[in-house]
N, C-alpha and C positions, 0 to 999 in steps of 0.2 A: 483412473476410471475413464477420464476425458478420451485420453487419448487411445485406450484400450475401443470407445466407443467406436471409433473411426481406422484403427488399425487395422481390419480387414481391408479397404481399400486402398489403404497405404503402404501397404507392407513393400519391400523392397526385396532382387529376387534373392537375396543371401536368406530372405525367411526372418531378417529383423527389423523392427519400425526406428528408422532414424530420425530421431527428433532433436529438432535445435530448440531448445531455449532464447528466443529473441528479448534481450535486456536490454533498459535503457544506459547511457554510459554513467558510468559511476560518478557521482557528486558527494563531496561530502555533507554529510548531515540527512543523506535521505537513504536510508537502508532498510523501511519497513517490506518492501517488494520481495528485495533479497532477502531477506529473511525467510519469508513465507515459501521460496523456491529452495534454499536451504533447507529449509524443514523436507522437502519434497524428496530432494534428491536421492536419500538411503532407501528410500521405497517403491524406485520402480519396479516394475516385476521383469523380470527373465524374460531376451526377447526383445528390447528398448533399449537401445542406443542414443542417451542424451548428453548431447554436446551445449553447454550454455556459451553463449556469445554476445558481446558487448556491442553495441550501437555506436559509432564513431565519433557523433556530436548529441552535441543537446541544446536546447535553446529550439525555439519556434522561429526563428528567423528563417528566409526563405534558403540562403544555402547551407543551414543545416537539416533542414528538412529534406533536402533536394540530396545531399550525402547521403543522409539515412537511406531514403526511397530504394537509391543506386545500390548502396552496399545488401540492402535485404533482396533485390533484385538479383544479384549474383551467389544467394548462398543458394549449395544442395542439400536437399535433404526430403527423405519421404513427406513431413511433417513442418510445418514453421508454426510456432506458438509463441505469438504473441504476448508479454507477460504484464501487460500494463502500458502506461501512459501513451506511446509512441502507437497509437495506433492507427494511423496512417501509414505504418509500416506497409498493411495488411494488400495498399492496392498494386502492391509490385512484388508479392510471393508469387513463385511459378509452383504452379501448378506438382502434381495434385492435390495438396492440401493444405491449407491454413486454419488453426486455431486460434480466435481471440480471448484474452480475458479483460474484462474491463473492470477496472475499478472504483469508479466513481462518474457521473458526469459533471463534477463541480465546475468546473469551466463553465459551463454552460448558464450557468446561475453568477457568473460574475458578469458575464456579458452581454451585450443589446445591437439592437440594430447590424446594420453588415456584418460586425467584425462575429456575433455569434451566428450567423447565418452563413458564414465561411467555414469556421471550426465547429458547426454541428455538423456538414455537409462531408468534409474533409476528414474528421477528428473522427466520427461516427458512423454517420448512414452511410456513407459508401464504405467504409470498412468490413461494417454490419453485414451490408448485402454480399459483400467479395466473398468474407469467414465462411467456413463451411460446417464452423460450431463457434458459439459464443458463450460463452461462462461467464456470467456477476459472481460479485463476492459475497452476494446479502442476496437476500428478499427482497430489501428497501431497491438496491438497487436495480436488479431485475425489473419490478413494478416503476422505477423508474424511465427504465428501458422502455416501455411498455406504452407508457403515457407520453414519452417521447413521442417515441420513431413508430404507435403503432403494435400491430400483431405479427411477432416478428418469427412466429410457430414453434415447432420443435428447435429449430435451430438454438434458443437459447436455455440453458440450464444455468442452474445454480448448484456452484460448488463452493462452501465457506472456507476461508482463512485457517491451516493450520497453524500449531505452534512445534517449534522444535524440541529437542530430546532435555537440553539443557533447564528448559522453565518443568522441572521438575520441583512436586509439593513436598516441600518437609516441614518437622513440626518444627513452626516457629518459638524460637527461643525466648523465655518469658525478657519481657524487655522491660528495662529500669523507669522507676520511675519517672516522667519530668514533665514539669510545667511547660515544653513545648512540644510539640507534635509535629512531627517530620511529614513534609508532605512533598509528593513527586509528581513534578506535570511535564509529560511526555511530548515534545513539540510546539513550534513556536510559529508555527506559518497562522494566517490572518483568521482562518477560522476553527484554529486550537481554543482560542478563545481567550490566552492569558492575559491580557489587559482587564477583563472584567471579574477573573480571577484573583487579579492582584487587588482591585477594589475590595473582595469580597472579604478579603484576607486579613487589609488593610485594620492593622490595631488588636490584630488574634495572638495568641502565644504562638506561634507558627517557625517554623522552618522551612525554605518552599527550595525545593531542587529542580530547575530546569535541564530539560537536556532538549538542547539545537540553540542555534545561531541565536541570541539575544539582539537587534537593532538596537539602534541608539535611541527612537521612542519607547520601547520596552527597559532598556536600561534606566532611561532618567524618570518614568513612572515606579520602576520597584527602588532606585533613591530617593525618591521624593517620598515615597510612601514610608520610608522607613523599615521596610521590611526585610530579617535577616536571612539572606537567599545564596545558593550557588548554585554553577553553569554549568555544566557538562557539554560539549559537543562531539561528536564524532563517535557515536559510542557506539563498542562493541558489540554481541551479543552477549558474552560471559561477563562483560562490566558490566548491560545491564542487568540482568540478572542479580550482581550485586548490589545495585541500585532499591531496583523492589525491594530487596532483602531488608534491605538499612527503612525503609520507609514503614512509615504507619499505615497509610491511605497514598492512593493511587489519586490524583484527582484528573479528569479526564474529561472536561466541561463543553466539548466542541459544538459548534453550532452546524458542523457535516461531517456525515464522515459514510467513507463507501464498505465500511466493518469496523473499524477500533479496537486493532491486535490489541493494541495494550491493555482493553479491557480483557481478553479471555488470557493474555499473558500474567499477568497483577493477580487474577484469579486460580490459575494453576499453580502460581505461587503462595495461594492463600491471604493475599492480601486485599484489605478493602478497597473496592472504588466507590465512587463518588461521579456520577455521572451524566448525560444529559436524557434525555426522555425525547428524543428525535432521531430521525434516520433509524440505520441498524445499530443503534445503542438501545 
């Protein structure tokens, strides 16, 4: 619908909206983005020509940012849509059209003095002002937008986080009984929250399944704690999928989040969360 918004001015003269998909370069353990574009792709409508394309570097260091700028500088296309993080991308699309979508501004909330008064400038408001549409993934964040950067008008809408075809609901199968309780926490960056999760755990009948990178402070808190746990990294959509399946409860404790697929993902799958009462949770 985003880009149907703006399609009238963009059209190209063959009569179809060419739109690139601008992605950050693949890492592993971060694939919630891609998902949500995934989910997208079997539905654009007739008339849309979307190409997704990958970002050369990653990392904020000055020449990968300075790669990036250059490579989004030379793509064609009716359309550039911005799909998250990299959004600095936005000040070297040619013309006529850039969409951003932004997904959080947690950066913002981890840093002080110069260095966030670079990456709000940089990261944000001038992206902001270049975009010719901006889309949050929430409401929280929107309203975050807002008490940012200001009244930033029509230009920004709100479009929520799809899920894909695969987190389909079926009846879950009566599960046996037992003294432990399988429990799933999805992510492991600093404001997942699982260090206070493992306290919370800490001495419970429990089974706790993570999926992402576990650190070596993460590791020697869930042995020291005793808690009988395993790791998943890199994971699929169709393994996770399998993952909810196996689990009791979602637990999804984050102290930010700019949507929390995995909550409406845990929930198409009929499984309970457990969750935080802040941001768009």
């Amino acid at each position: 619908g985003t880009h149907r918004w703006i399609s009238g001015r963009a059209m190209s003269e063959t009569g179809t909206l060419d739109v690139v998909l601008l992605m950050r370069r693949p890492r592993p353990g971060y694939f919630s983005v891609e998902r949500v574009f995934d989910a997208l792709l079997p539905h654009y409508e007739s008339g849309i020509n979307v190409r997704v394309v990958h970002l050369p570097a990653s990392g904020v260091r000055p020449i990968a940012l300075l790669r990036n700028l250059w490579f989004t500088f030379r793509i064609k296309a009716d359309l550039v849509h911005i799909t998250g993080e990299t959004y600095y991308c936005a000040l070297t699309v040619v013309r006529p059209r850039c969409l951003l979508t932004i997904l959080d501004i947690v950066s913002l909330h981890r840093l002080h003095g110069l260095r966030r008064r670079g990456v709000r400038l940089l990261f944000y408001s001038l992206p902001i002002r270049r975009s010719d549409l901006v889309t949050a993934i929430s409401s929280s964040v929107a309203d975050e937008l807002r008490s940012e950067f200001g009244d930033v008008g029509e230009k920004l809408k709100v479009v929520y986080c799809p899920i894909g075809p695969e987190f389909t609901a079926e009846a879950r199968s009566d599960r046996p009984d037992s003294e432990v309780l399988k429990l799933l926490l999805v992510g492991t960056a600093k404001h997942k929250n699982l260090e206070r999760v493992i306290d919370a755990v800490t001495g419970l009948p429990v089974q706790l399944h993570v999926v992402g990178h576990l650190d070596e402070g993460q590791m020697d808190q869930l042995n020291r704690a005793g808690i009988n746990f395993r790791n998943s990294v890199a994971v699929e959509s169709a393994e996770l999928v399998r993952l909810y399946r196996e689990a009791d409860v979602l637990v999804f404790a984050s102290t930010y989040e700019g949507f929390g697929l995995p909550i409406a993902e845990a929930q198409a799958l009929r499984v309970p969360v457990i969750t935080s009462s802040v941001c768009s949770m």
